[in-house]
C-alpha positions as protocol buffer text, in pm:
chain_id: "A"
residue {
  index: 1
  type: UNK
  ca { x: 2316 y: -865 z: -1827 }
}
residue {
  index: 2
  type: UNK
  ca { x: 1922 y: -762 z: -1798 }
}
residue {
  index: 3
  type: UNK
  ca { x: 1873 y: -383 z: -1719 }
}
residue {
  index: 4
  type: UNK
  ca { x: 1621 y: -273 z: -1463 }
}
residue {
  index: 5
  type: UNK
  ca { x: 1543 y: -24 z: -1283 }
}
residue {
  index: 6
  type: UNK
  ca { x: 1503 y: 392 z: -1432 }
}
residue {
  index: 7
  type: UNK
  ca { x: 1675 y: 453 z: -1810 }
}
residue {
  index: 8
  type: UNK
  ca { x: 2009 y: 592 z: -1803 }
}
residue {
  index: 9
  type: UNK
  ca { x: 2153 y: 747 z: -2114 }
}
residue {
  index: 10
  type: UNK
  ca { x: 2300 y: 420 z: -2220 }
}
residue {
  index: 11
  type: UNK
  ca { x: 2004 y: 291 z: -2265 }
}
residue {
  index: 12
  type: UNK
  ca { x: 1828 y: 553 z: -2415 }
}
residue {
  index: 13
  type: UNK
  ca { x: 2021 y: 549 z: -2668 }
}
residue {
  index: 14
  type: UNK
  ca { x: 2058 y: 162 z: -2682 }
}
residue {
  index: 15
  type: UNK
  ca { x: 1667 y: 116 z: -2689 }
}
residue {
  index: 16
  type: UNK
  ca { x: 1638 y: 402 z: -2957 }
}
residue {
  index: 17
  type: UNK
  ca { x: 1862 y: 244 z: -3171 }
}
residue {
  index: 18
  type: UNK
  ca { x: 1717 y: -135 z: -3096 }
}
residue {
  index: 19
  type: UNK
  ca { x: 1383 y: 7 z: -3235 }
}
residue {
  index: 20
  type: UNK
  ca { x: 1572 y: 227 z: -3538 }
}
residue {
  index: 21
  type: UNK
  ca { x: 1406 y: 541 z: -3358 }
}
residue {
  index: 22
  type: UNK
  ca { x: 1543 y: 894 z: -3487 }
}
residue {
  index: 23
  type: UNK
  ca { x: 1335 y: 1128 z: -3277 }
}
residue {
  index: 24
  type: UNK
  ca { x: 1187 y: 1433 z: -3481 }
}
residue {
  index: 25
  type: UNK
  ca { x: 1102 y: 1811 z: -3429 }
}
residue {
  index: 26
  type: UNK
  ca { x: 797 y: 1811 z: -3549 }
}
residue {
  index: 27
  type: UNK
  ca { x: 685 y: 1603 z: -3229 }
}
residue {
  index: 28
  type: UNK
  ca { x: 887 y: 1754 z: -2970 }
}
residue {
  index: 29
  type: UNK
  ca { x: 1047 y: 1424 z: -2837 }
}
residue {
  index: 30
  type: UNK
  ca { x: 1322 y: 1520 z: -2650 }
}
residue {
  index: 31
  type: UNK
  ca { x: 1390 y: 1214 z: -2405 }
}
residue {
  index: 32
  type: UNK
  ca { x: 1454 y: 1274 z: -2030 }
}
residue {
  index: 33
  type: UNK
  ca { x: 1747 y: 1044 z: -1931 }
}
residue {
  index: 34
  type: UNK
  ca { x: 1850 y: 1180 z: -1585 }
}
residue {
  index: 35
  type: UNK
  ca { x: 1709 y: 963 z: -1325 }
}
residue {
  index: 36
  type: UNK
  ca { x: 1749 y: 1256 z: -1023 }
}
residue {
  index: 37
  type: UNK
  ca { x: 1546 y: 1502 z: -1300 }
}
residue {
  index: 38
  type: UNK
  ca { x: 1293 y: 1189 z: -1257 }
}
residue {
  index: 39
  type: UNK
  ca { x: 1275 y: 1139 z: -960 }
}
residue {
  index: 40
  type: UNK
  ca { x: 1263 y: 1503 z: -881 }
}
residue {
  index: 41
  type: UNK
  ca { x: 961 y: 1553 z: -1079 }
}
residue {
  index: 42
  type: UNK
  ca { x: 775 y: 1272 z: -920 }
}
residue {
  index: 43
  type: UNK
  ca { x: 885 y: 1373 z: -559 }
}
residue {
  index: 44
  type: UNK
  ca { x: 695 y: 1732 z: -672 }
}
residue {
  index: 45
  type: UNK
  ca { x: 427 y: 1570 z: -787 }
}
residue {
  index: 46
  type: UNK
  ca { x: 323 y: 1357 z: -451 }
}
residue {
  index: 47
  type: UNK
  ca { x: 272 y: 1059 z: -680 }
}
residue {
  index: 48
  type: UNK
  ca { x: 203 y: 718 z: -459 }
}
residue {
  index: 49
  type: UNK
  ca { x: 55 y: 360 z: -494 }
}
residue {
  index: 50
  type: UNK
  ca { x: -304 y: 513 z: -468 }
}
residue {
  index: 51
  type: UNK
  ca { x: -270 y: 691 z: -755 }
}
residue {
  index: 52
  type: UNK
  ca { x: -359 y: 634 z: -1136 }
}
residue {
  index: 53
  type: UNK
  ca { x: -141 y: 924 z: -1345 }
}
residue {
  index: 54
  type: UNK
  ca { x: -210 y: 1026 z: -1696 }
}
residue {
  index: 55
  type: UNK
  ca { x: 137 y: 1041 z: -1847 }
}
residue {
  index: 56
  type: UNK
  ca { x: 110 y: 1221 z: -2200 }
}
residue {
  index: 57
  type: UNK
  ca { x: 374 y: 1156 z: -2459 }
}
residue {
  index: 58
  type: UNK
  ca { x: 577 y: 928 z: -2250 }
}
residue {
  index: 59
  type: UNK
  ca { x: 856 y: 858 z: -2489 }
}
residue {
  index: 60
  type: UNK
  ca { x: 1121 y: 599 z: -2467 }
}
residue {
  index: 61
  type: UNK
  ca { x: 959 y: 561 z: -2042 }
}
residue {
  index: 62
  type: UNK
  ca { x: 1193 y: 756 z: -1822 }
}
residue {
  index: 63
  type: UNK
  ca { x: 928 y: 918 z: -1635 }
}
residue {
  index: 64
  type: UNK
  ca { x: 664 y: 611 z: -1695 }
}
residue {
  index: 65
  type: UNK
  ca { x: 935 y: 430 z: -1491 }
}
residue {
  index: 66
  type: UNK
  ca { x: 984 y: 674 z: -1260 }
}
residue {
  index: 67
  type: UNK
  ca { x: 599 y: 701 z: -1174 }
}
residue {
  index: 68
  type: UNK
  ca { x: 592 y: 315 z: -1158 }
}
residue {
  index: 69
  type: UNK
  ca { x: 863 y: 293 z: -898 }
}
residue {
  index: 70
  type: UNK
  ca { x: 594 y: 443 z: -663 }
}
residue {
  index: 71
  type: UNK
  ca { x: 378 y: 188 z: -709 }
}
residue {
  index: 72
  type: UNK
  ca { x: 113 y: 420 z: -877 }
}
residue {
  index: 73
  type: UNK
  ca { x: -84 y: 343 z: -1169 }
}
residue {
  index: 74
  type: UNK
  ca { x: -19 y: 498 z: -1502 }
}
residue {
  index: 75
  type: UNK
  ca { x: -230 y: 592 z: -1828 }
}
residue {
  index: 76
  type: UNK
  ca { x: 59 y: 644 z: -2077 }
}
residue {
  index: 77
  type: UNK
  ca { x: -122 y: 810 z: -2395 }
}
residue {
  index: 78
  type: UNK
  ca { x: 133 y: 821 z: -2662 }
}
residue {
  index: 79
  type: UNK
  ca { x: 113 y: 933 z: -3035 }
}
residue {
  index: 80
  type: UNK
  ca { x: 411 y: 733 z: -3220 }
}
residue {
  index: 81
  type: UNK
  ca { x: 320 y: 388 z: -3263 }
}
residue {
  index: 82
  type: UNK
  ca { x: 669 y: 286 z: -3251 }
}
residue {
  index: 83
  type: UNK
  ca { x: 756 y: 413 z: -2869 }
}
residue {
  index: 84
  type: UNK
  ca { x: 352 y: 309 z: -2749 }
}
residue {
  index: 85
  type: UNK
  ca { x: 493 y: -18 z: -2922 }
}
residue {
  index: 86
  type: UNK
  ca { x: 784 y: -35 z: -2720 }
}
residue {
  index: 87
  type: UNK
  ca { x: 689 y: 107 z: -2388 }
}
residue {
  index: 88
  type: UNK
  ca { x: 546 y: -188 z: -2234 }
}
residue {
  index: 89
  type: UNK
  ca { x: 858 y: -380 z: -2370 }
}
residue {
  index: 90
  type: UNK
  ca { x: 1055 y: -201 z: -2182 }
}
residue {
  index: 91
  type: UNK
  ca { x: 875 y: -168 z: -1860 }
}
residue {
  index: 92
  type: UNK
  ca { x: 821 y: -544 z: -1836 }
}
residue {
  index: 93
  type: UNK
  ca { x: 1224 y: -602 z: -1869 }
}
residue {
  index: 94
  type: UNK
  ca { x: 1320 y: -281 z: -1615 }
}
residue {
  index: 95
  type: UNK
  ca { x: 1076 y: -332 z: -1353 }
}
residue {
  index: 96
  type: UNK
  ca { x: 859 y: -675 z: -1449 }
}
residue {
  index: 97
  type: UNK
  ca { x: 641 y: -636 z: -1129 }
}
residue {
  index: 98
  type: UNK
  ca { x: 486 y: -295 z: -1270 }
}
residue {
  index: 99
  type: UNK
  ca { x: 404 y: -415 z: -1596 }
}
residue {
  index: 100
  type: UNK
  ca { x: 5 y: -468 z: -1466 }
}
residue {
  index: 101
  type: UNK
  ca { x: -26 y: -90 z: -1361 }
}
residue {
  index: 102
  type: UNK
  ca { x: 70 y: 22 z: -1712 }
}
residue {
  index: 103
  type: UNK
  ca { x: -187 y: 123 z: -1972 }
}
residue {
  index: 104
  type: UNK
  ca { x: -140 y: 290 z: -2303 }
}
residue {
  index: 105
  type: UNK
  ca { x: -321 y: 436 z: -2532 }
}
residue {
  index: 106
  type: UNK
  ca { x: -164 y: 497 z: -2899 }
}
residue {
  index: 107
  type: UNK
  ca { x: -345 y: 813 z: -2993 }
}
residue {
  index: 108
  type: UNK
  ca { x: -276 y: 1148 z: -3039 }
}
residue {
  index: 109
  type: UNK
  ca { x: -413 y: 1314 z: -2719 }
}
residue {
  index: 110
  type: UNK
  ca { x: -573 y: 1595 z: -2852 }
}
residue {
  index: 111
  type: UNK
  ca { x: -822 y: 1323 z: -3023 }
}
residue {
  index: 112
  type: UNK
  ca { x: -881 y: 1071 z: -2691 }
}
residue {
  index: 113
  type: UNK
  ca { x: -1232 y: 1217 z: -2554 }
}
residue {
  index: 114
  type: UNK
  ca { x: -1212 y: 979 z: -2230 }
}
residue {
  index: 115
  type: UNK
  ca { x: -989 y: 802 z: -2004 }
}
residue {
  index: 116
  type: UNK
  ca { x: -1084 y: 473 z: -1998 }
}
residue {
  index: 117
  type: UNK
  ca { x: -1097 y: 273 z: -1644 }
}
residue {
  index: 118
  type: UNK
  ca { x: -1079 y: 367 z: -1256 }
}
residue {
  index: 119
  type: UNK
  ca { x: -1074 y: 782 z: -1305 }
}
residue {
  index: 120
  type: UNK
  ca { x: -747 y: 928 z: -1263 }
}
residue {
  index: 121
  type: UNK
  ca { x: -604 y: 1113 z: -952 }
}
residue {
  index: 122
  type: UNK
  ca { x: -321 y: 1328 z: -1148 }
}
residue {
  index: 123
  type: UNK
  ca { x: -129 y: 1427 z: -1468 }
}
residue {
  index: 124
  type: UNK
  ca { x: 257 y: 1404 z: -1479 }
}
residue {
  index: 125
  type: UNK
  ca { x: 423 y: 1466 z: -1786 }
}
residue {
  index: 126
  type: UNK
  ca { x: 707 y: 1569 z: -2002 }
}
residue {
  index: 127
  type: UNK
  ca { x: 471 y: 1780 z: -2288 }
}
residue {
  index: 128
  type: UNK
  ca { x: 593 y: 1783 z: -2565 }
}
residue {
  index: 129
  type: UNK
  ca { x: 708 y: 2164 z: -2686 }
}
residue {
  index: 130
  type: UNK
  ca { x: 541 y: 2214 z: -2984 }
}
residue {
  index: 131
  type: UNK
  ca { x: 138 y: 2133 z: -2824 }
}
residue {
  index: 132
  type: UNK
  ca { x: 156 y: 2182 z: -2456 }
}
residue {
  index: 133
  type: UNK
  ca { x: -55 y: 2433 z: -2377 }
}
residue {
  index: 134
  type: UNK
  ca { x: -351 y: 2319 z: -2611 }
}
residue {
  index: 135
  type: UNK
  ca { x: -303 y: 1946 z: -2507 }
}
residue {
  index: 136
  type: UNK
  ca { x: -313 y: 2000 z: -2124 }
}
residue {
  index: 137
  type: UNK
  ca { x: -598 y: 2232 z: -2140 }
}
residue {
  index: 138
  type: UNK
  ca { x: -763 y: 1923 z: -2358 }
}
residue {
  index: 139
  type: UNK
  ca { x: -685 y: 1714 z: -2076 }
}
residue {
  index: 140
  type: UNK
  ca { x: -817 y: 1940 z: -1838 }
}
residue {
  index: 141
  type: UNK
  ca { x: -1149 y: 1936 z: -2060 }
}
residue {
  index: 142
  type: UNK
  ca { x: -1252 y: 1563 z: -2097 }
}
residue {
  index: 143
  type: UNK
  ca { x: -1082 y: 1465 z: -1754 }
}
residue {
  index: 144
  type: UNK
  ca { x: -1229 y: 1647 z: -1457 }
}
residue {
  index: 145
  type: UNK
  ca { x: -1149 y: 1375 z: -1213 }
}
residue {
  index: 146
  type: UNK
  ca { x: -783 y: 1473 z: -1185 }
}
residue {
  index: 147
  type: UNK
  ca { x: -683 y: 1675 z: -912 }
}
residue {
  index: 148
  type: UNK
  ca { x: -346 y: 1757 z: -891 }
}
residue {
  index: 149
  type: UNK
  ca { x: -6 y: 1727 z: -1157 }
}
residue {
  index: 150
  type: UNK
  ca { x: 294 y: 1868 z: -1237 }
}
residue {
  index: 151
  type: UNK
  ca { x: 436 y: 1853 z: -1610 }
}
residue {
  index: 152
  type: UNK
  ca { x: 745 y: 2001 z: -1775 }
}
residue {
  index: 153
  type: UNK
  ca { x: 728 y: 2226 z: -2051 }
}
residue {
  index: 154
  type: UNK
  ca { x: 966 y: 2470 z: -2258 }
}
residue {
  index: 155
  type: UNK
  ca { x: 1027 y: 2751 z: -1981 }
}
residue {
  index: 156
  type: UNK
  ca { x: 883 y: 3004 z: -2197 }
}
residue {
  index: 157
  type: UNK
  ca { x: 562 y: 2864 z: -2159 }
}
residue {
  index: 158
  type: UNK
  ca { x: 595 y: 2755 z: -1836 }
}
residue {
  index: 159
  type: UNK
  ca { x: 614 y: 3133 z: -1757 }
}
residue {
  index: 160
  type: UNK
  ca { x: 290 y: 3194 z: -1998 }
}
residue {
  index: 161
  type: UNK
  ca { x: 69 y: 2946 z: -1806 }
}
residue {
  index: 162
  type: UNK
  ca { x: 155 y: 3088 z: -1396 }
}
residue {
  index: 163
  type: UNK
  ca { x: 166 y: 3487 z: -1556 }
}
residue {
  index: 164
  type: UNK
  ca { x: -7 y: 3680 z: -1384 }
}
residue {
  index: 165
  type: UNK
  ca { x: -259 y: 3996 z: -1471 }
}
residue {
  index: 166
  type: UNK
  ca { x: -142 y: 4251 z: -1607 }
}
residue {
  index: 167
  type: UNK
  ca { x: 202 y: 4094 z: -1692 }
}
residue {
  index: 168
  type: UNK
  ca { x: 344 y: 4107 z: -2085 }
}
residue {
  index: 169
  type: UNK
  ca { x: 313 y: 3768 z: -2075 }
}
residue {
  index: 170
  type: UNK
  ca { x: -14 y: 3700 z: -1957 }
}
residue {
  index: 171
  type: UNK
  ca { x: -272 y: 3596 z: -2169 }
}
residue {
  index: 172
  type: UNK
  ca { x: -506 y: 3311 z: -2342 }
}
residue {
  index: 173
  type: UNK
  ca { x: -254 y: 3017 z: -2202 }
}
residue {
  index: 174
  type: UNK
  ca { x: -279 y: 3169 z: -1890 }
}
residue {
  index: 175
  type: UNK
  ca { x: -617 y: 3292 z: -1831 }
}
residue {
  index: 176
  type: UNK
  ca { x: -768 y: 2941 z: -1974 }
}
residue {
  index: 177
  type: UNK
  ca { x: -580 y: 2729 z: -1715 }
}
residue {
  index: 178
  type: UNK
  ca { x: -673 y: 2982 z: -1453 }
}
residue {
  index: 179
  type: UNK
  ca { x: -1027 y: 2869 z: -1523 }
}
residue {
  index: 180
  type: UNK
  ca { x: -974 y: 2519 z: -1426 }
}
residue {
  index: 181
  type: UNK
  ca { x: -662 y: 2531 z: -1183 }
}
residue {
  index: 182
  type: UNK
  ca { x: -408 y: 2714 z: -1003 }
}
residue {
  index: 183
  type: UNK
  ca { x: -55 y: 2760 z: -1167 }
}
residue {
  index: 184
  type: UNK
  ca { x: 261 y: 2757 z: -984 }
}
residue {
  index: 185
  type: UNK
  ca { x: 625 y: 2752 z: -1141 }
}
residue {
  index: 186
  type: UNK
  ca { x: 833 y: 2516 z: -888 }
}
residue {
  index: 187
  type: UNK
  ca { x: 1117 y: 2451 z: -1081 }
}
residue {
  index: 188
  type: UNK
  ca { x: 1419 y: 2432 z: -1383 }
}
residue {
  index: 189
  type: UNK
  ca { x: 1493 y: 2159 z: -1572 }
}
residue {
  index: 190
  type: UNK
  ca { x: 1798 y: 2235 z: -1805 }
}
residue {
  index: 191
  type: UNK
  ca { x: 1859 y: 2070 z: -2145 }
}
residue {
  index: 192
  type: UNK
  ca { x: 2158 y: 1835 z: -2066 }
}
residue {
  index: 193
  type: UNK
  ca { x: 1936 y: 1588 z: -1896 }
}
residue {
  index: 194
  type: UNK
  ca { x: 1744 y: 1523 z: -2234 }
}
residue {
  index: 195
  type: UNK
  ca { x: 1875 y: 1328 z: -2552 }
}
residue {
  index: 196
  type: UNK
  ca { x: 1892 y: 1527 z: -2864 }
}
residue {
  index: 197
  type: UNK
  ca { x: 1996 y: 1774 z: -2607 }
}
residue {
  index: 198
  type: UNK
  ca { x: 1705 y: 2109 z: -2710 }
}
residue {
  index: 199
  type: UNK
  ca { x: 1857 y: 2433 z: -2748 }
}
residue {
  index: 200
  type: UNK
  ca { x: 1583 y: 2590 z: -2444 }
}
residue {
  index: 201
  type: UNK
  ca { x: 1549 y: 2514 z: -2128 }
}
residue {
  index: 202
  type: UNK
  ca { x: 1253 y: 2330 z: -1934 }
}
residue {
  index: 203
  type: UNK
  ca { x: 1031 y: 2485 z: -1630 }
}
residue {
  index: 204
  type: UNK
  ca { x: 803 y: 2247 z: -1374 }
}
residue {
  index: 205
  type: UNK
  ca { x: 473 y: 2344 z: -1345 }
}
residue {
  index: 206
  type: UNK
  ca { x: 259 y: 2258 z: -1061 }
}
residue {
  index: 207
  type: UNK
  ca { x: -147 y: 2271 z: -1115 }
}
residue {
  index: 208
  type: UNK
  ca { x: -424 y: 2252 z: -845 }
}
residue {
  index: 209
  type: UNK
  ca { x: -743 y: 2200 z: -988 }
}
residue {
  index: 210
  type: UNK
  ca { x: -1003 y: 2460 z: -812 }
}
residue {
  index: 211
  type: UNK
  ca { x: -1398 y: 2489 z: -872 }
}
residue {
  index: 212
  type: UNK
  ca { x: -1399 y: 2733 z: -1204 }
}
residue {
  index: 213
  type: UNK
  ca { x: -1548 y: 3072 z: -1096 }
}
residue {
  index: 214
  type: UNK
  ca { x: -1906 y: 3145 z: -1071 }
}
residue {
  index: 215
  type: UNK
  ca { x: -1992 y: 3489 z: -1002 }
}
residue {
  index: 216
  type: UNK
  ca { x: -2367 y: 3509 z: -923 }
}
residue {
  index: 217
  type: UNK
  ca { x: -2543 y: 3147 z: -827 }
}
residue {
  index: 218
  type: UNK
  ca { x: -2878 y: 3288 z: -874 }
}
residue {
  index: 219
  type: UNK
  ca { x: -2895 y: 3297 z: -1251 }
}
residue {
  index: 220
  type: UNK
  ca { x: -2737 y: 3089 z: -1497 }
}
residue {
  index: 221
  type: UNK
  ca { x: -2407 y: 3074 z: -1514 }
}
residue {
  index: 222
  type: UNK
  ca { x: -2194 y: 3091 z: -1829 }
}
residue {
  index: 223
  type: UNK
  ca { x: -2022 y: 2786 z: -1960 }
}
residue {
  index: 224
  type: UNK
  ca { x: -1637 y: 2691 z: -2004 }
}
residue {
  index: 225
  type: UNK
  ca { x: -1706 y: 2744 z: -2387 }
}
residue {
  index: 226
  type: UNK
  ca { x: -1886 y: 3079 z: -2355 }
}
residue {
  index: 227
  type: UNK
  ca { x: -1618 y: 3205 z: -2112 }
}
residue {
  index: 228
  type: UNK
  ca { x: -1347 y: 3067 z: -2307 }
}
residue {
  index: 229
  type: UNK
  ca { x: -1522 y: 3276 z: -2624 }
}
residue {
  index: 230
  type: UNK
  ca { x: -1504 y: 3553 z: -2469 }
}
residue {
  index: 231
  type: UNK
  ca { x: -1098 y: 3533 z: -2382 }
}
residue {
  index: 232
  type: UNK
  ca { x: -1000 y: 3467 z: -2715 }
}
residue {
  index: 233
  type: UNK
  ca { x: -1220 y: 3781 z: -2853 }
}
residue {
  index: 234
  type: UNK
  ca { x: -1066 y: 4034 z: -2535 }
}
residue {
  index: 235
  type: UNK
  ca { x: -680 y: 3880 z: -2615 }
}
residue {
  index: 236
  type: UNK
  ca { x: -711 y: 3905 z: -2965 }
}
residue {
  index: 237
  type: UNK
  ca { x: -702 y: 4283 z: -2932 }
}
residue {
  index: 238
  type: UNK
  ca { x: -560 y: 4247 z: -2609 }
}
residue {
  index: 239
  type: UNK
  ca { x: -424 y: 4594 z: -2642 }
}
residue {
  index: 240
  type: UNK
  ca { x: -748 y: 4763 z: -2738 }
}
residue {
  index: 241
  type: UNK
  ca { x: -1082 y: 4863 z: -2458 }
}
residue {
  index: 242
  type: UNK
  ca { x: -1283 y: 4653 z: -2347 }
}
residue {
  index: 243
  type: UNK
  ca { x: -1551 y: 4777 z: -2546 }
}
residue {
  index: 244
  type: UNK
  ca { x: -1370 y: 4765 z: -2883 }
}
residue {
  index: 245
  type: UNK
  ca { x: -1291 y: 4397 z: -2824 }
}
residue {
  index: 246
  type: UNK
  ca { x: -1599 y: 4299 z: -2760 }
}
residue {
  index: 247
  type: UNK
  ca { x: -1780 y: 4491 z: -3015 }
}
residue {
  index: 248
  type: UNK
  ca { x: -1784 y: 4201 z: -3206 }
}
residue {
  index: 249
  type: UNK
  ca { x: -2021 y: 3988 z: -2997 }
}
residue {
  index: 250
  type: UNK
  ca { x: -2246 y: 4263 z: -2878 }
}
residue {
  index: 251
  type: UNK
  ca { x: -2315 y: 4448 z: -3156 }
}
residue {
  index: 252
  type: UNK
  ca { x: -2144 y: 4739 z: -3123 }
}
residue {
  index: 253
  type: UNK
  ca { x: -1912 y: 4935 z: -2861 }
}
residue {
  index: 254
  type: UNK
  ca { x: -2203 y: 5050 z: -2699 }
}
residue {
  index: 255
  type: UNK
  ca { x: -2393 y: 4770 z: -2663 }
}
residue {
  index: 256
  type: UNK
  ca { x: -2086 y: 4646 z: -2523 }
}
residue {
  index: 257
  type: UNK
  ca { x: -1970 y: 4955 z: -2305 }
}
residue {
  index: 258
  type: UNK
  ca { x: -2339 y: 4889 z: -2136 }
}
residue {
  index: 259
  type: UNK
  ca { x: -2285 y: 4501 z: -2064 }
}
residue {
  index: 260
  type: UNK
  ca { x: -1956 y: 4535 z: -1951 }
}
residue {
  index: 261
  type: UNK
  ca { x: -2036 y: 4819 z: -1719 }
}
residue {
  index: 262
  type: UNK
  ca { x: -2338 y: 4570 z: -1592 }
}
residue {
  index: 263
  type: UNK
  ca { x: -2075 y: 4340 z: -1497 }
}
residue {
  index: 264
  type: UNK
  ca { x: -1940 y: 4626 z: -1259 }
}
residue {
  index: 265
  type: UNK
  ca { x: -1641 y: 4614 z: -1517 }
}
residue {
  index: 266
  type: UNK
  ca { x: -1483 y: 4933 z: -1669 }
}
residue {
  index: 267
  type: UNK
  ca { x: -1507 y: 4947 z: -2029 }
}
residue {
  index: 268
  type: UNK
  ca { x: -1206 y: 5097 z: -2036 }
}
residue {
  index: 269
  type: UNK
  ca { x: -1007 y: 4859 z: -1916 }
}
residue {
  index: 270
  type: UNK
  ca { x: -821 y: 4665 z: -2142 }
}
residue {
  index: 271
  type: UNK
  ca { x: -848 y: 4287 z: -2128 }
}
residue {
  index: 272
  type: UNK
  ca { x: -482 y: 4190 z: -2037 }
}
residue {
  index: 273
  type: UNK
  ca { x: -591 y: 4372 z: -1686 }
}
residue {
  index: 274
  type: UNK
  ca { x: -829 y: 4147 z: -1610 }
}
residue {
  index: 275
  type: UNK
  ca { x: -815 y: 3776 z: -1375 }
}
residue {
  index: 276
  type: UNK
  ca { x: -1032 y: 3495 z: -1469 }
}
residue {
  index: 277
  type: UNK
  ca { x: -1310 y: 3573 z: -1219 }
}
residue {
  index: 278
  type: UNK
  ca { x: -1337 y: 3944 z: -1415 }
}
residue {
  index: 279
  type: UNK
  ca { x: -1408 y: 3775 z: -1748 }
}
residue {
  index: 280
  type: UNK
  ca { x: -1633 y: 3536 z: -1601 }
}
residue {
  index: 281
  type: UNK
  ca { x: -1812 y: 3792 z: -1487 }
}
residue {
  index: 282
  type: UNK
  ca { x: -1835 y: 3946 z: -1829 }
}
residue {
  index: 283
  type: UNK
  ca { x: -1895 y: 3626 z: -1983 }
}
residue {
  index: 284
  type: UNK
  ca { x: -2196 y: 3550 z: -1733 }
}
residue {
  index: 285
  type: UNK
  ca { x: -2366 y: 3925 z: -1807 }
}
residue {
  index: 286
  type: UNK
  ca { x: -2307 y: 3853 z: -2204 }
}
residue {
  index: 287
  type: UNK
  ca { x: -2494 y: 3485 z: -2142 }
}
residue {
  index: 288
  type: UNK
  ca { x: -2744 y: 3616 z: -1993 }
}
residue {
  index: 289
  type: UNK
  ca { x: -2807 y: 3909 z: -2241 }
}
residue {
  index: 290
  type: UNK
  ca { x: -2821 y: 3627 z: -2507 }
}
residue {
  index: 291
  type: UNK
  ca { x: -2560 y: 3756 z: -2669 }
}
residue {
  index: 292
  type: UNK
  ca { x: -2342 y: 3412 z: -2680 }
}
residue {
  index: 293
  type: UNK
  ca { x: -2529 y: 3080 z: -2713 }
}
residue {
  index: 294
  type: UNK
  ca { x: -2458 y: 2811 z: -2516 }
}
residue {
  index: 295
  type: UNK
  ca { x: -2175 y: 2706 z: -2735 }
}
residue {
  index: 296
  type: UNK
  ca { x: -1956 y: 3056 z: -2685 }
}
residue {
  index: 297
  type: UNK
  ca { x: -2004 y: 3188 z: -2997 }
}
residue {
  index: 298
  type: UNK
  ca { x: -2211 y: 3484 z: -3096 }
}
């Protein structure tokens, strides 16, 4: 009897077998087989037929099929050439009428620079544990089109990318996304609705993409890359002043103490204090002092 309709565990497991799949660490494929979890996750997501999705790492297809049921388009970019293989296999035997709207791409996503076709309206995906946070700020990057998504990472993270200032937790995760969206945790998933079954649980994150901050529109603003430079040098002595963590790229504590304080920042401060629009601000009075290039770095 021909299956249709979203994967169950039965045929998870049927379809993994049918291809000789044995799913691996090392690229976090953990394969949702609740159809409610699904479901759930596309209902969050406001995903209808006028949208094309960017699905990344879409497995075995539980949540490919799930996004197809709405009569949406989907992008399915997918690193293991046996499951990008398979994927429109399966789609064209569970739900034969949504095997047009499917595209994938066998790549790893971190390399894809573009998304090729009609630009996407939103990103819904199950990341996989091990590269979440650098592959959805990549996506971010070379896909501004995008608007809105939700994806599902390992709750740790999930917590990482919506902390706030100030927070233990916040830092280079969070501050970069802050740049190009909002952040809002909106959900659990636990681990019994995936097969092999992790040993952590999952959290839904919701993102908004917002204009990134520009502090003063009559001079030239600093770029993603300079701004971004200037995060990873104030985390990676996130416990240290300002000043000392910038030293680096000004020349000195000094030097820096004075740029800082010309971005009506306190030296003093320590960089885990600060929002995105605060180290935009630094990043802006740095560019302009010519003391980061146009690439970020010194």
């Amino acid at each position: 009897m021909r299956e249709t309709g979203l994967l169950d565990p039965a045929s998870i497991r049927r379809i993994a077998d049918q291809i000789g799949l044995r799913p691996t660490k090392t690229r976090g494929q953990n394969f949702v087989h609740d159809a409610n979890t699904v479901r759930r996750i596309v209902s969050l997501a406001h995903i209808g037929p006028d949208d094309r999705v960017i699905e990344v790492g879409p497995g075995l297809g539980s949540l490919t099929l799930g996004l197809l049921e709405t009569g949406a388009q989907v992008v399915a970019i997918e690193i293991d050439e046996l499951l990008a293989n398979q994927l429109p296999d399966t789609v064209a035997e569970r739900m034969p009428d949504a095997a047009g709207r499917l595209h994938v791409i066998l790549s790893d996503a971190l390399s894809v620079g573009a998304i090729p076709g009609p630009d996407p309206t939103a990103l819904v995906a199950n990341l996989p544990y091990n590269v979440a946070v650098p592959v959805l700020l990549h996506i971010l990057e070379i896909c501004p089109q995008w608007s809105t998504g939700v994806v599902m990472v390992q709750s740790e993270v999930a917590d990482r990318l919506v902390a706030a200032p100030g927070s233990k937790i916040y830092g280079v995760p969070s501050a970069k996304l802050a740049w190009y969206a909002e952040a809002t945790r909106i959900g659990n998933v636990p681990p019994t609705v995936f097969w092999p079954v992790p040993n952590v649980d999952s959290g839904l994150v919701r993102i908004t993409r917002r204009h990134p901050p520009h502090i003063d529109r009559r001079e030239p603003q600093a770029t993603r890359s300079q701004v971004f430079h200037v995060v990873d040098a104030v985390f990676a002595a996130r416990r240290k002043m300002l000043r000392s963590a910038l030293a680096g790229l000004c020349g000195g504590s000094l030097a820096a103490s004075d740029l800082i304080s010309a971005a009506g920042i306190d030296p003093t401060m320590r960089g885990e204090t600060l929002d995105i629009v605060d180290l935009t601000r630094v990043a802006e009075v740095l560019a302009q002092a010519g003391v980061l290039s146009d690439t970020g770095r010194a």
